[in-house]
N, C-alpha and C positions, 0 to 999 in steps of 0.2 A: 504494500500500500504506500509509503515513504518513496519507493523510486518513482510512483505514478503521480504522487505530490509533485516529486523533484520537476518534473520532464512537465507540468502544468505549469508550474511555477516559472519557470525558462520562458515561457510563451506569455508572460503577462508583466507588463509594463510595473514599473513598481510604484510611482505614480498610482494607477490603478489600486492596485492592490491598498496603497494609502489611505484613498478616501474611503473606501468600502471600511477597513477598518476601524477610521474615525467617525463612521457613520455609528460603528456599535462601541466605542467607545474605546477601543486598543489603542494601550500605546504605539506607537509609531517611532520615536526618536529613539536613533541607535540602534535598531529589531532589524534582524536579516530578513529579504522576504519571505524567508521559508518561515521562518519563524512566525511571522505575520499569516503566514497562509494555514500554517496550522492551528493558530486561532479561531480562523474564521470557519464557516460552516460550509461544510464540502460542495454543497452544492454550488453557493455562492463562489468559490474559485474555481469548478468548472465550465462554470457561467462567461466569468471570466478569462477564462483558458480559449474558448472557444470564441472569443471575439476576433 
């Protein structure tokens, strides 16, 4: 499950990934994307994957 993160997460803008987080309230400052992405809720970063 982790390398299918990885390989979404390559494909989405970190920007991206940013505001979605600051929408549900993640810190952001200093957080790798992965990190951020595993926060978030899967489906929402394959949402984003797929843009």
């Amino acid at each position: 499950m982790s390398e299918e993160l990885e390989e979404l997460v390559k494909k989405i803008k970190a920007k991206d990934l940013r505001e979605e987080a600051k929408k549900r309230g993640i810190k952001t400052a200093c957080v790798k994307k992965i990190d951020i992405a595993k926060q978030l809720p899967r489906d929402v970063v394959e949402k984003l994957g797929s843009k």
